[in-house]
C-alpha positions as CSV (number, residue, x, y, z in Angstrom):
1,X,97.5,115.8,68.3
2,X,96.5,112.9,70.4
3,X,96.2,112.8,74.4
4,X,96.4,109.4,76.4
5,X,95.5,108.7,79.8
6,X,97.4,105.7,81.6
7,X,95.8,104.8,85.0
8,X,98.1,103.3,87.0
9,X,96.8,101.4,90.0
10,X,99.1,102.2,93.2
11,X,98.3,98.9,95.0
12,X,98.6,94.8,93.4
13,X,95.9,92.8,93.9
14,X,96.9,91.1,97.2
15,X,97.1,94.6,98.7
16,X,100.7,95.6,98.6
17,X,102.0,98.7,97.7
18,X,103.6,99.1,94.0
19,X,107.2,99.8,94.0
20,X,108.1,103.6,93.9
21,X,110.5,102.5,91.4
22,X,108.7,100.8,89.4
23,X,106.5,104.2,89.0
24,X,109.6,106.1,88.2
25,X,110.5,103.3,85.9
26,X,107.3,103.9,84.3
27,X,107.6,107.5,84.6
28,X,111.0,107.3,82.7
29,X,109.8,105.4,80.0
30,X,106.7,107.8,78.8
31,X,109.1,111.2,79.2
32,X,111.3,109.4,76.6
33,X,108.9,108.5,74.4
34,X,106.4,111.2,74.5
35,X,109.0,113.7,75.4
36,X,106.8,115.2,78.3
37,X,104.2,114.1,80.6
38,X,101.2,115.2,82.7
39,X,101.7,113.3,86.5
40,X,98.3,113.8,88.5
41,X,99.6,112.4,91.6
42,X,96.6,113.0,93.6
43,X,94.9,109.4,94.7
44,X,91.9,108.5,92.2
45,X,90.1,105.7,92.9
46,X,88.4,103.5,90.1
47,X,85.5,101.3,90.9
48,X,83.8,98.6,88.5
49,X,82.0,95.7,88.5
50,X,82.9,91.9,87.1
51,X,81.3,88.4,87.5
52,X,79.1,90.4,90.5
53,X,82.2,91.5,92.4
54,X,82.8,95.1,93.2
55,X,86.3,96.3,93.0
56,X,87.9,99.4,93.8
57,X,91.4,100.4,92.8
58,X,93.3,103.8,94.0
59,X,95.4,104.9,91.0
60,X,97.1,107.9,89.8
61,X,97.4,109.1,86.0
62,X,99.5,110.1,83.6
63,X,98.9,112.1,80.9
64,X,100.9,111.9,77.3
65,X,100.3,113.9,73.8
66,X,101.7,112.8,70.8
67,X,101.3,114.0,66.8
68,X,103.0,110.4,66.2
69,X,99.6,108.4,66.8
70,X,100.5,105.0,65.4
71,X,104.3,105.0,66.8
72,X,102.0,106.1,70.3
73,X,99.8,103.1,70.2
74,X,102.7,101.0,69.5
75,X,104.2,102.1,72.5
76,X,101.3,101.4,74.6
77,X,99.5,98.6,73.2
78,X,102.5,96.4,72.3
């Protein structure tokens, strides 16, 4: 059994708002193929650093398990 944590920024990079449905889109998408999901709604906030720049993203997670590993990072990774 494998777990996978997708981090899904609630914000684009000019500042707007994602689309609810695009998240329940997403949503959607991982409950069919992982059969289940973990939604931590609560607001996260990721911070890194790149080229000197400080930024800071508020995301919430989702959480997947899966026995079918390859067929899983197909899914994800394309």
């Amino acid at each position: 059994m494998k777990e996978y944590e997708i981090y899904v920024p609630l914000y684009y990079n000019d500042e707007t708002p994602v689309e609810v449905r695009k998240l329940q889109q997403l949503q959607k998408r991982l409950v069919d193929q992982f059969e289940g999901l973990t939604f931590l709604p609560q607001p996260n906030q990721g911070i890194w650093k790149m080229g000197g720049v400080t930024y800071r993203d508020e995301i919430i997670i989702y959480r997947v398990q899966t026995a079918k590993i390859r067929a899983a990072r197909q899914f994800l990774c394309g």
